[in-house]
N, C-alpha and C positions, 0 to 999 in steps of 0.2 A: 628488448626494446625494438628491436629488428622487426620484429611481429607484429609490434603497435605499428610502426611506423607504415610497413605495409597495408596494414586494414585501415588505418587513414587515409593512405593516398587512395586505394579502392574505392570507400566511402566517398572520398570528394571527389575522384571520376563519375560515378554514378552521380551525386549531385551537380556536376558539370556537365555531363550526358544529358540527364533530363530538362535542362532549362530549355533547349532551343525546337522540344519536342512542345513544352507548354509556352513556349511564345506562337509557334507557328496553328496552336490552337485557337478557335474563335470562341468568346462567348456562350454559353451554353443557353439554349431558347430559354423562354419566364417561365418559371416553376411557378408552384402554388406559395402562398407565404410560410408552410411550412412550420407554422403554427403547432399544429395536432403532430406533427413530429417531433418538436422540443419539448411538446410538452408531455406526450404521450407515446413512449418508443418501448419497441419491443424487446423483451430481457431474452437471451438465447441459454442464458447460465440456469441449471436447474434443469429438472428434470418432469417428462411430462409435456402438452402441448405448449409452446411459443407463446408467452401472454406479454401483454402492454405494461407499464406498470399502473397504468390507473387500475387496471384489474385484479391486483394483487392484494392482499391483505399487508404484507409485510412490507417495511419501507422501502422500496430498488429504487436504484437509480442507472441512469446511463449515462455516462459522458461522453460527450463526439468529440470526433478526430479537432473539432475546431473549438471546444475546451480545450480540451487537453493541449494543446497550441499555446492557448491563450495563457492559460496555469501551471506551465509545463516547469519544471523544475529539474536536480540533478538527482532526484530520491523519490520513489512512488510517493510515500508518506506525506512530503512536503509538497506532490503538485495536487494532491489531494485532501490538501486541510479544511477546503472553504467548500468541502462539500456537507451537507446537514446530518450532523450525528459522527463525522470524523473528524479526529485528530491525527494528531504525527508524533514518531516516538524522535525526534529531529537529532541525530547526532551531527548538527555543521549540515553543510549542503552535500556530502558523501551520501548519509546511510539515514534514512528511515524508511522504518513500517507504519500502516495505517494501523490506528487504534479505533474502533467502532463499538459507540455506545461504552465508552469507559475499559474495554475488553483488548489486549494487545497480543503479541506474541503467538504462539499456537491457537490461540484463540478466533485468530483471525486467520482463514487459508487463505494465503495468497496463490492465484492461480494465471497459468498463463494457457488459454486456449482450454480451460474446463479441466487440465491436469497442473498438479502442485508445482511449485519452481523447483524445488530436490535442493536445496542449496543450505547456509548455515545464516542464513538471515533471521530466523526465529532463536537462535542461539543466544545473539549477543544484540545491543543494539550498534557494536558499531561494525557488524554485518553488514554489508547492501543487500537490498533484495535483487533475485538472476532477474528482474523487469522491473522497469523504469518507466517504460507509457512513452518512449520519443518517439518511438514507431506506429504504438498502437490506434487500429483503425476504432475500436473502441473501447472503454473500461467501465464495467457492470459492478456492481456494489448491491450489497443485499444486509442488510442491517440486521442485527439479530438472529436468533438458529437458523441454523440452513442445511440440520440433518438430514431430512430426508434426502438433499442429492450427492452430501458430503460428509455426512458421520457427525458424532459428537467433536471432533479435534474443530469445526467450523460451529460451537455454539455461540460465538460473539459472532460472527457472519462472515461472508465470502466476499471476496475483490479478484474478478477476475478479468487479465489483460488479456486482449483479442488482438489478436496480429495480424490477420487474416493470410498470413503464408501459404498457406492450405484455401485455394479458393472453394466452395457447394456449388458453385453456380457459374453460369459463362457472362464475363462481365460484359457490356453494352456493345465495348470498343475496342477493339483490337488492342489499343494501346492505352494505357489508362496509369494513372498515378499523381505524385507531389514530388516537390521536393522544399524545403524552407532552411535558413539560415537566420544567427540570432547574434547579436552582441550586447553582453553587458556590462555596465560601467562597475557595480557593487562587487566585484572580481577582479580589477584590473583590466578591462577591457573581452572577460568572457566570450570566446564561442563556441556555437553551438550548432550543428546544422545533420541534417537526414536529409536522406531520399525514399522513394519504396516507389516501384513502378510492378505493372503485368501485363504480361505480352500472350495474347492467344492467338493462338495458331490449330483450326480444328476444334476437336474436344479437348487438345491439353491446352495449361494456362501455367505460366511460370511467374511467379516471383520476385523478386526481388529488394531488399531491404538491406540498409547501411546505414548508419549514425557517427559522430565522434563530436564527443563536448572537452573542452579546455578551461578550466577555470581557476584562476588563481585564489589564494587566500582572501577571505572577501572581509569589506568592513564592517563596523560594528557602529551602534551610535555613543557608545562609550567605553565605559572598563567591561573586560570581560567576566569577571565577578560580578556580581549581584550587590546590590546595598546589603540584602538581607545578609548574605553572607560574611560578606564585609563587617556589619554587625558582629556575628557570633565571633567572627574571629578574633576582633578586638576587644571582645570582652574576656575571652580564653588569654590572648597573648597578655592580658594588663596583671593575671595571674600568673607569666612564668616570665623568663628574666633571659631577655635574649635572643627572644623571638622577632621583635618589631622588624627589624631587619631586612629578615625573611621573606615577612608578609608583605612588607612594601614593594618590596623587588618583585612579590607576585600580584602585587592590585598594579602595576604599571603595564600589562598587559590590557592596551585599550588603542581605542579608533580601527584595528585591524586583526581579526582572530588568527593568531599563528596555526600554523599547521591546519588551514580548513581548504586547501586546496582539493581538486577533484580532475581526472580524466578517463573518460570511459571511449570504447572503441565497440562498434558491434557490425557483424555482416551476418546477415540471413536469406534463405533463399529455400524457396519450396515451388514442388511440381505437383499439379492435380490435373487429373482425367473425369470430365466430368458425362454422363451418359444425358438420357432421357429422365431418367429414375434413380441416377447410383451417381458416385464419385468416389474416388480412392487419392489420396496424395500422400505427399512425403516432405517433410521440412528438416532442415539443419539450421541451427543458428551458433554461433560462437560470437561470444563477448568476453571483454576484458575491461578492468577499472581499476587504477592505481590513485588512491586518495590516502591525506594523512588524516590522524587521529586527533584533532585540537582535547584539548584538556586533559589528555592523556601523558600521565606522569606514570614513567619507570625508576628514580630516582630513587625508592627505599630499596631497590636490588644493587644498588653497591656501595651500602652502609660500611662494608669489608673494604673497600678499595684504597689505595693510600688518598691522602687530601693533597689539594692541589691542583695541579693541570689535569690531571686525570679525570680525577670524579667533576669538576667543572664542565669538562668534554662530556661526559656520559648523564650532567643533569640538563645538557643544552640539546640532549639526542632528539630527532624532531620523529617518532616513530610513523610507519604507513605500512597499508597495506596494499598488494599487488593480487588481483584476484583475475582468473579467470575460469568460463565456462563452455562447453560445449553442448549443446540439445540436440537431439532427434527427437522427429515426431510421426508419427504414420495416423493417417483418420481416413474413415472410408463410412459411409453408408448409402445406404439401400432402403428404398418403398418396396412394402411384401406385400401381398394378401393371404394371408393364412390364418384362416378365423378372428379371433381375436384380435391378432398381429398384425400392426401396420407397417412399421418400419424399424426397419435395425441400426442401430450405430454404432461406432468402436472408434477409440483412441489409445494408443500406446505411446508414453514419451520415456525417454533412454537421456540420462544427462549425468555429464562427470563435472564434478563442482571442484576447485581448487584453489584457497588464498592464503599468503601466506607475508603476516607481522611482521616487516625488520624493525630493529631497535634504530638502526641508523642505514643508508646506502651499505651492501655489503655485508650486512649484520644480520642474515635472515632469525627469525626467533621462533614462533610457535604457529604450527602448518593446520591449516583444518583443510579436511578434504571430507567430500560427501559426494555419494556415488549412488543412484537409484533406477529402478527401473517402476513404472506405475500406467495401470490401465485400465480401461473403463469399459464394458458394454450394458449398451440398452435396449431393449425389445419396448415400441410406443405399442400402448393399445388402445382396442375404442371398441364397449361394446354394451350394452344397454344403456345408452347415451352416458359412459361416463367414458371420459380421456385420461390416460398416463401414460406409465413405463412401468416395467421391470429392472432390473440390471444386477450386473456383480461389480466391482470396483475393490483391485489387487495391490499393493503396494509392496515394495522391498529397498528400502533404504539400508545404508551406511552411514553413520556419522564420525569422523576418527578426528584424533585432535593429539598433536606430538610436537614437543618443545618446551621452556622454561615457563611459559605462562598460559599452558593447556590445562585448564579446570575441568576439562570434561573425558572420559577416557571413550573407547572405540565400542558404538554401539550399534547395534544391528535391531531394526523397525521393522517387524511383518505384518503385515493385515491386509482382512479380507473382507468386504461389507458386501451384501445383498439387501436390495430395499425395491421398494414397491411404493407405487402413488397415483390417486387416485381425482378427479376431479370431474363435478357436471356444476352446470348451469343451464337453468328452465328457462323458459321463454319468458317468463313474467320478471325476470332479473335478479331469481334467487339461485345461490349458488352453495358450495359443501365441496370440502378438498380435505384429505387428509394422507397420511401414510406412514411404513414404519420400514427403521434401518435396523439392522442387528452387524454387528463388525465383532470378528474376535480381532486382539493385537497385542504381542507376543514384540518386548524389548528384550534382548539378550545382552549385557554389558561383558565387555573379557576380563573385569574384574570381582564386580561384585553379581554375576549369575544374570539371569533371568525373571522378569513376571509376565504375566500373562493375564488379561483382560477381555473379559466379557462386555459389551455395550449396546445396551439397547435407545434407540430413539424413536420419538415418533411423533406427529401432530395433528390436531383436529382444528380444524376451522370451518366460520360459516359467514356468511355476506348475501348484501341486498344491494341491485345496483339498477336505479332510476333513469325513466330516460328523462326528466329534468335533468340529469348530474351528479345526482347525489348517490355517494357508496357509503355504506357502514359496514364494517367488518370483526370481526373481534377471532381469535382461535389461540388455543395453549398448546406450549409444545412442553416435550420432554428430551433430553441429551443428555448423553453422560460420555465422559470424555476418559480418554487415559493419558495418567502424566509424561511428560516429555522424557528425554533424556538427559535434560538438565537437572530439570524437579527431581531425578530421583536417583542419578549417580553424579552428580557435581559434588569434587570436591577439589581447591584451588582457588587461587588468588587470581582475579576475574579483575583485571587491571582496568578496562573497558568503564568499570563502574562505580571501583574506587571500592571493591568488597571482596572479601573475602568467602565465596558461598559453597556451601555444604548439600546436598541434596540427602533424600531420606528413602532409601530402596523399599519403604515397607506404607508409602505411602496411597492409598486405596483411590479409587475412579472419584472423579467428579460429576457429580449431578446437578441438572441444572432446570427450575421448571418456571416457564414465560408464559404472562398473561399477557397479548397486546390485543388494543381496540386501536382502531382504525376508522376514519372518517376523513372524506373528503368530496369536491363538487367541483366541476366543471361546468360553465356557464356559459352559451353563444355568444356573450359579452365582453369573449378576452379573458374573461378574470378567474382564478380560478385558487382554491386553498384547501390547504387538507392539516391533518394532525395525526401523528401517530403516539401512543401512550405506550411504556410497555411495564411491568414489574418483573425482576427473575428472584428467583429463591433457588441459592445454591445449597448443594449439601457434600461438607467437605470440598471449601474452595481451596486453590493453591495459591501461596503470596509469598513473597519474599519479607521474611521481619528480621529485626535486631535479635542476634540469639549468640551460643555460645558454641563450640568443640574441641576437641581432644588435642592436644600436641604436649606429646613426652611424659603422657598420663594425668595432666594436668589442664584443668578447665579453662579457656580462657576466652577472652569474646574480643580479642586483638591479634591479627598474625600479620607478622611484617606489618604494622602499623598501618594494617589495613581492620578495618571492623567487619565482626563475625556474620553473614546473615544465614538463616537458616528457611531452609522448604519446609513450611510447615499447610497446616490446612484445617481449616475451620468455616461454619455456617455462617453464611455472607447472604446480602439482599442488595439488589442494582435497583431503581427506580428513573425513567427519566421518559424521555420522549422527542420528538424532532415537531416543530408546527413550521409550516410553509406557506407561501401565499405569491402569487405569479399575475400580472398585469400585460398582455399588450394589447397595442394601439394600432391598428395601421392609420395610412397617412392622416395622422393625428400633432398637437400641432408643431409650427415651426416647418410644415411638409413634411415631418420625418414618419417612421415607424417606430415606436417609442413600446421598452421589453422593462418592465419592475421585476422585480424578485427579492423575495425577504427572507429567511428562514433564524429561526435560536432554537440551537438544540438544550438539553440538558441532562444532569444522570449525578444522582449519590450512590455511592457506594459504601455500605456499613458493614464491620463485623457481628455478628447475634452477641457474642459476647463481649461488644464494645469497642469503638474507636474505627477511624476510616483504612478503608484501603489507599493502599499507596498509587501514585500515579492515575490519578482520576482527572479527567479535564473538569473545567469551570462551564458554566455556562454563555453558551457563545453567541451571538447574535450577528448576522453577514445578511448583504443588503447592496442591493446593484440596481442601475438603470443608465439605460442604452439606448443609443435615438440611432436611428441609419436614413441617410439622405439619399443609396442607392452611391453615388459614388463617394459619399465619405461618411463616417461613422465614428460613433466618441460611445463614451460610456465611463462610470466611476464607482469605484462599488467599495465598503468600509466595512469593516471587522471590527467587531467591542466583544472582549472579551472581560470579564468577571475575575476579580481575586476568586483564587483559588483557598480560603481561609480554614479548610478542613485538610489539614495533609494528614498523610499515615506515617506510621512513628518509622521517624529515623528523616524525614521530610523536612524542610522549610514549607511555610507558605510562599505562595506565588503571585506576584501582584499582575493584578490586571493593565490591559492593553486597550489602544483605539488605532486600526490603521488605516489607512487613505488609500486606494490605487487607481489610478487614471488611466485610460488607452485611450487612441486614436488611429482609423485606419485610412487609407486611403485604395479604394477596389477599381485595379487595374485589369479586372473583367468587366467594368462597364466602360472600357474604353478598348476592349477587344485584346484584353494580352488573355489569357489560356481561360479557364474554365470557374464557373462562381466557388469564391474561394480564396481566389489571386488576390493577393493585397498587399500594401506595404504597412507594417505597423510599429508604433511608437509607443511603448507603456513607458509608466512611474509607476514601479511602487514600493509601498512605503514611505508614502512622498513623505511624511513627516518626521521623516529618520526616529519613528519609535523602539524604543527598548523594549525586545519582544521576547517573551522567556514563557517556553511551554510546559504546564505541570506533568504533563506526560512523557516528559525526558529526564533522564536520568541524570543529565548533567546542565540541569535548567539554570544551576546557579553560577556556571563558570562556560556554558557553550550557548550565548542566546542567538536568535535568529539575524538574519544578514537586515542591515539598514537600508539605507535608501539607494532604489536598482533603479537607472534608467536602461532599457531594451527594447532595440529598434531588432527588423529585421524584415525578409520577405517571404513571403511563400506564393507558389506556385503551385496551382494543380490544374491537369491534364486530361 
């Protein structure tokens, strides 16, 4: 605790620090409206030349440093749900991961700066992921396969967080950065606040980044159970004699979700030397986050214990987890000319991962540590007018897990991928990109052995792009994935999830093969829409289902009154797509600049032999519009989500949502405090205190989303 308390007061020195460097800054001169920037930014993630994402075949998105502000949350997953084709797996406001196009977990690489987090967030959902986005300068999203720069384990697609720790380039101004603070009411009063500033001196450029959020247990807009659930139960309890009890004493949990508290601590700092043609730098980051577990029940572990005061103590135990992490990072490249070869790049990230379960204060219980080292080089090329890269990409993880409620034992991840990619476009606006990955990868568990995996990917696409606007694009990929360390030596009682699961060591690759078309237009008129389609056809997907295993030679599909689920795998079909459509206006009317934006994504998930997959979102529809007066600015944007009325067995359905969020700012760079940016702002959201319950979490029926948040706060930048 000594530790935390330190990297907090650092962090709020740094945020103390910086405020009186961006008051003493003026107004930055009138930009362009910036228009062709939101609506058309360039993806740096991926491999190959820098393309925009209108130029892409496949869905990208970018989020700026002033989204991610605006949507910023305590869990990647959750500040990233209203982006088009993502969900959140939401454990409370501690722990989610992005689910993209229906795909979660290893499915999706989350990355920080183009190399993976190394951490146990894919493990479980009530993990955190090692990034969060309170720092980052931006977060790239890539929908669907993203083999060629990342292998089959990225065939649901890539989210990768940019820190910019590591400057490429000499920024404008000697001194340059933000800092913002936040408080919210739906926590007890929540704060939240960063800094990140860089100071150049010469060719080098330093650094530096802090954060620390506080958030108490937040409210609900009612019982923390589900009606539906509430339902089953009462129809189970009316059949035994004894139970009603029980159950009541557990539907009185309502208005405020126990145990959904949160506190994260992070300081980062990187130095780079930047040339004419070259840069090399170096980053370290260390974070820490202690949140509890809300719905997480230890209570069948001391069915043995005497009754009484004892076990009433140990069914009242509020469990949490304490994690921390440390990162290095080194990136360096260089412009060559050597025939073919333009430029070289390379990154190596080094991270020790560490969290560990108490049952109570004092009570530490079951430790996961994960330990890796991973790194990347690429050679760009260009040479009968087409553009790409080469590269290798190495990884060596750890995964260990030790204590009473460790389901997964000490697994050791090798691989190595080499991939190549190619891409032209003619002068007439026709274009042709494709390429291929091959990755061996080699799991060695210390109990159950070793497998080893061959994988090959790769994609062909082709596109037409107008200068009226108009792009069509269409291209099929191919991935094939190797299972995790879950999927194929879990076995243990997985408290997290209320399961008992079993993994299957003899379990073979996933293949996975995607037809997406693409269309979209851009118009001088502001207006602008697109659609993306996709189909995949898995062969030998993995899922978790209802099933049975062994204890004491005897079959059962219940251990510790937990239910059996088993890794199984069978031919599955995704179908769905994202449609989007974007409006602005300048001084349009009311005097304002007036921004629309609409997007509904959607996506089924079927087995070939019948019945849906588990954890598939509904179809969502999100919808915002924003006026800017130049010194003040509003906006209100609403979420309709769809019953979920296909679950996969062992599921409730999921009823659908509608939710409301309002902001308002006030910019104190058009009155001369620091740089455009500066503002004080006021959201609601949720204003309609809805019951919001996500079918892509695992605990949708007893962990729903936070009610209604009013968050003021300011930010600064320099």
């Amino acid at each position: 605790m000594k530790l935390q308390t330190l990297r907090r007061t650092l962090a709020a020195t740094l945020l103390v620090g910086t405020c009186p460097l961006a008051l003493a800054q003026q107004s930055s001169p009138d930009t362009p409206d910036g228009r062709d920037e939101r609506l058309s930014t360039v993806i740096v993630t991926g491999v190959g030349p820098q393309r925009s994402t209108d130029e892409m075949i496949g869905n990208a998105t970018a989020v700026s440093r002033d989204d991610i502000v605006q949507n910023l949350q305590a869990s990647l997953g959750n500040s990233l749900d209203s982006q088009p084709g993502v969900s959140t797996t939401h454990f409370g406001q501690a722990a989610s991961r992005p689910v993209l196009r229906g795909l979660g977990a290893e499915r999706v690489l989350v990355l920080t700066n183009g190399i993976g987090v190394i951490d146990a967030s894919a493990a479980s959902p009530d993990h955190q992921v090692a990034a969060d986005g309170i720092d980052a300068e931006k977060i790239e999203i890539l929908r669907g396969p993203a083999a060629l720069a990342y292998g089959g384990q990225a065939i649901g697609g890539v989210v990768n967080v940019i820190d910019g720790l590591i400057a490429e380039d000499l920024p404008d101004e000697p001194v340059s950065g933000e800092a913002y603070g936040a408080l919210n009411s739906v926590n007890d009063g929540g704060t939240e606040g960063g800094a990140k500033a860089k100071f150049v001196a010469g060719p080098f450029v330093l650094s530096l980044s802090g954060s620390t959020r506080d958030f108490d247990d937040y409210d609900i807009p009612g019982f923390a159970e589900s009606s539906r659930l509430h339902a089953l139960e009462e129809a189970e309890h009316e059949e035994e004699e004894g139970e009603e009890e029980d159950h009541e004493e557990h539907e009185d949990v309502r208005d405020t979700l126990e145990n959904s508290f949160v506190e994260t601590d992070s300081l980062a700092a990187g130095l780079s030397w930047i040339g004419d043609s070259a840069f090399v730098g170096i980053a370290i980051r260390q974070q820490t986050a202690l949140y509890g577990l809300p719905g997480h029940s230890h209570a069948h572990e001391h069915e043995d214990e005497e009754e009484g005061e004892e076990e009433e103590e140990h069914e009242e135990e509020s469990p949490f987890i304490d994690l921390e992490q440390t990162r290095y990072d080194i990136r360096a490249g260089a412009d060559i000319d050597a025939g073919p070869f333009t430029r070289i790049a390379g990154n190596v990230s080094i991270a020790d991962y560490e969290h560990v379960e108490f049952e109570a204060p004092g009570e530490p219980g079951t430790v996961y540590e994960s330990d890796g080292t991973e790194g990347r080089v690429e050679l760009g090329t260009d040479f009968a007018g087409f553009e790409g890269a080469v590269g290798i990409q190495m990884l060596d993880k750890t995964l260990d897990a030790f204590g009473d409620e460790a389901f997964i034992t000490k697994t050791d991840t090798r691989s190595t991928g080499l991939f190549a990619y190619q891409t032209r476009e003619w002068d007439n606006g026709f274009g042709v990109e494709g390429g291929l990955r091959y990755d061996t990868t080699e799991l060695e568990n210390i109990l159950a052995g070793s497998r080893e995996f061959d994988l090959y990917s790769g994609s062909f696409g082709l596109h037409q792009h107008w200068d009226s606007g108009l792009f069509i694009g269409g291209q099929v990929s191919l991935t094939e994935r190797a299972p995790n360390e879950s999927e194929l030596f879990a076995d243990g009682a997985h408290l997290a999830t209320a399961q008992y699961e079993v993994g299957d060591d003899t379990l073979d690759k996933e293949r996975g093969v995607t037809f997406e078309g693409t269309v979209r237009w851009r118009g001088d008129n502001g207006f602008g829409f697109g659609a993306n389609l996709f189909h995949t056809e898995f062969d030998g997907f993995i899922y978790l289902a209802p099933g049975t295993t062994i204890v004491d030679g005897i079959v059962v599909d219940e251990v510790d009154e937990l239910p059996v689920y088993n890794f199984v795998q069978q031919d599955a079909s995704f179908t769905g797509g994202e449609i989007y459509a974007d409006y602005v206006m300048m001084d349009g009317a009311l005097g304002a600049d007036w921004r629309a934006e609409a997007n509904v994504d959607f996506v089924s998930a079927e087995l070939d032999g019948g019945g849906n997959l588990p954890l598939i979102p509904p179809m969502t529809f999100n919808a915002s519009l924003d006026a800017d007066w130049g010194l003040w600015s509003a906006g209100a944007g609403i979420t309709v989500a769809a019953e979920q009325d296909e679950p996969g067995a062992g599921e409730l359905p999921t009823d659908g949502y509608t939710t409301l969020d309002l902001r308002t700012a006030f910019s104190l760079a058009e009155v001369g405090v620091g740089q455009e940016g500066t503002e004080l702002f006021l959201e609601a959201r949720n204003v309609t205190d809805e019951d919001v319950r996500y079918a892509t979490s695992v605990l949708k029926d007893t962990v729903p989303a936070p009610g209604r948040n009013i968050r003021g706060g300011i930010r600064l930048v320099f």
